[in-house]
N, C-alpha and C positions, 0 to 999 in steps of 0.2 A: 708339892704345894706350889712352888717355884713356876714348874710348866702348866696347872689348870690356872694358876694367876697372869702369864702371860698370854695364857690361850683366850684368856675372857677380855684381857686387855686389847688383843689382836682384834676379837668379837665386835667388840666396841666402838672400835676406831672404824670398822668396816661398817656398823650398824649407821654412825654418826656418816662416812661419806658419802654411803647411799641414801641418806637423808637430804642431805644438801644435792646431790644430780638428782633426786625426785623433784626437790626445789627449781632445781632450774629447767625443769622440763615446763611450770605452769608460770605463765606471761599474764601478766594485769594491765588492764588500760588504766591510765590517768584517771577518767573521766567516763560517768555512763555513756550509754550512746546502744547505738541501733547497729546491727552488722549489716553493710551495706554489698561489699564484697569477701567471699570466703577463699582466699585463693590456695589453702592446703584443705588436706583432707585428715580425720585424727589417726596416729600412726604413722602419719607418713615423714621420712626422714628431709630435716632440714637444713640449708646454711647457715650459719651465723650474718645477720643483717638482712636476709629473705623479710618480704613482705609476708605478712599470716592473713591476715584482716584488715578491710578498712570500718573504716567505723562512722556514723553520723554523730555528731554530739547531741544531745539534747540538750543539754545547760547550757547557759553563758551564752545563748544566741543573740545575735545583734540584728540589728536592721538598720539599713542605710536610705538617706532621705535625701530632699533637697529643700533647701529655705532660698527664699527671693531673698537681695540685696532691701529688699525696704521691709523685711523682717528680722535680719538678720543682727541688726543690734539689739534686738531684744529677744536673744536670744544665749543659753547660758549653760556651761557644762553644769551637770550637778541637777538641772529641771526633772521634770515628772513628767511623763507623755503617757498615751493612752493609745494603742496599735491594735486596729484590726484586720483580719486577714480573708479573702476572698472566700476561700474553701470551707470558713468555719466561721458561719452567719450567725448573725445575733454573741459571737463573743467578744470579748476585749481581754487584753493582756497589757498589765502595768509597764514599765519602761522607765529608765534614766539616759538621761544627752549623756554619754559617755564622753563624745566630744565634738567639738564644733571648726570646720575647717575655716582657716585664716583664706583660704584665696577661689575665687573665683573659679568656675567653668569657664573658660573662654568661648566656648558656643553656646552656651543658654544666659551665664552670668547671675546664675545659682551657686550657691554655697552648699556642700557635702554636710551631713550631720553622721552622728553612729550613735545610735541609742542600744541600750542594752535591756533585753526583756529580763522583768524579776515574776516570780513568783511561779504557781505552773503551768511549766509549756511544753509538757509531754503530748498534745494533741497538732504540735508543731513541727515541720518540717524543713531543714534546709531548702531554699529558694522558692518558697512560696512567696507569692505580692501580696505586700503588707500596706496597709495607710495608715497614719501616724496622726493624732494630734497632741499639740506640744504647747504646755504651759508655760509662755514667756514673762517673762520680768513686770512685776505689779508697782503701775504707775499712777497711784489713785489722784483722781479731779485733772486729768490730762483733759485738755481743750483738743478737739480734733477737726481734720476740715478734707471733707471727699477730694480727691485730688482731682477729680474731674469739674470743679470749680474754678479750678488753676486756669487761666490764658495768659498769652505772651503778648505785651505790648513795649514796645521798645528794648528789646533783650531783657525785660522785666516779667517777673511772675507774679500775677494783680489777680487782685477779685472785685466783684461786683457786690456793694451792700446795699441793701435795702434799703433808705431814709425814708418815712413822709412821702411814702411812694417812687423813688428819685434814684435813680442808681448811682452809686457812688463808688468811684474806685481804692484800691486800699491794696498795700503792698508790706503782706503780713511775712513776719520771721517764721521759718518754720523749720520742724525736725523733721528725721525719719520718726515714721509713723506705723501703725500696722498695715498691712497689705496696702490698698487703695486709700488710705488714710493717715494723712500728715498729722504731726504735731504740731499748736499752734503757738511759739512762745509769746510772741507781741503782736500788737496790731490789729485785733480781732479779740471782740468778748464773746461771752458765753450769753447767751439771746438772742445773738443779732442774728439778720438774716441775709444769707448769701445765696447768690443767684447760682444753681446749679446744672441751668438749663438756656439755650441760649444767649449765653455772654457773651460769646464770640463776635457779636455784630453791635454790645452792646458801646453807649459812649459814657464819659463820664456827664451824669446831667440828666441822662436819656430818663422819661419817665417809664415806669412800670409796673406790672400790674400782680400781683402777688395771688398764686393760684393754688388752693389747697390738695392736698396730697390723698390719692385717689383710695 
């Protein structure tokens, strides 16, 4: 009794090792993904730290963008953006600003974004070009003002207003704005009319002729 009860215990132990080296023969990835390179074949003997496979991930895929400097304060980790992709017409795929870089390109003078796509993006590929739109920071009853109304007179930034026909100069406070458009904090209401075309030549005084929008 003695030796079938060591014999089965010997069994056992042998049964339970070759269960664990079966284990370590199969390797799981993290994460799904697409086999991009196969570099063994099955059977075939390996090192310990050999490459097996590379892998494309399909999750977690980010896309990277750029914002202008007169976008870029209103702009906010944590937003919702809207990515679509060249190759794959007519769709869109959800996105979060995963983060928003503090400094500048020094050759363009754009700012880095990395948004991250949610939801499904199995029809997606690493390095494909993507375009981005991105929901910035809601600023309701903001006053705005084309910046192409902006001229410099006297290292000053002035506009041109409307009166009673009469152009009159005005030297409004303003913010960053969205793209081509300032914020207006002082200096300027909401009605008035600002000359957006020809100010360059205009004076303060000059009469003018108010021409409707074609």
């Amino acid at each position: 009794m003695d030796l079938a009860n060591a014999a089965y215990q010997q069994a056992l132990a042998s049964a339970q090792l070759a269960q664990r080296e079966l284990a370590d023969t199969r390797i799981f990835s993290p994460t799904d993904g697409l086999v991009d390179i196969r570099a063994v074949e099955v059977g075939e003997p390996v090192q310990a730290g050999a490459s097996l496979i590379t892998l494309q991930a399909v999750q977690g895929l980010r896309v990277q963008t750029w914002v202008s400097e007169a976008d870029i304060a209103r702009i906010r980790a944590g937003g919702s953006a809207r990515v679509t992709v060249s190759g794959l017409a007519g769709r869109e795929f959800a996105a979060t600003i995963e983060w928003v870089g503090v400094n500048a390109d020094p050759a363009t003078g754009n700012f880095p974004l990395k948004l991250i796509l949610t939801g499904d993006t199995d029809a997606l590929r690493p390095g494909m070009t993507a375009s981005a739109q991105l929901q910035g920071i809601s600023e309701p009853d903001a006053l705005l003002l084309p910046e192409q109304a902006l001229v410099d007179r006297n290292r000053r930034r002035v506009v041109f207003v409307v009166e009673d026909g009469v152009a009159r100069l005005r030297e409004p406070l303003l913010a960053a704005g969205f793209s081509n458009r300032l914020q207006i904090l002082a200096g300027l209401a909401a009605g008035e009319k600002v000359v957006i075309a020809g100010q360059a030549l205009l004076l303060d005084g000059d009469a003018v002729t108010v021409r409707d929008a074609d």
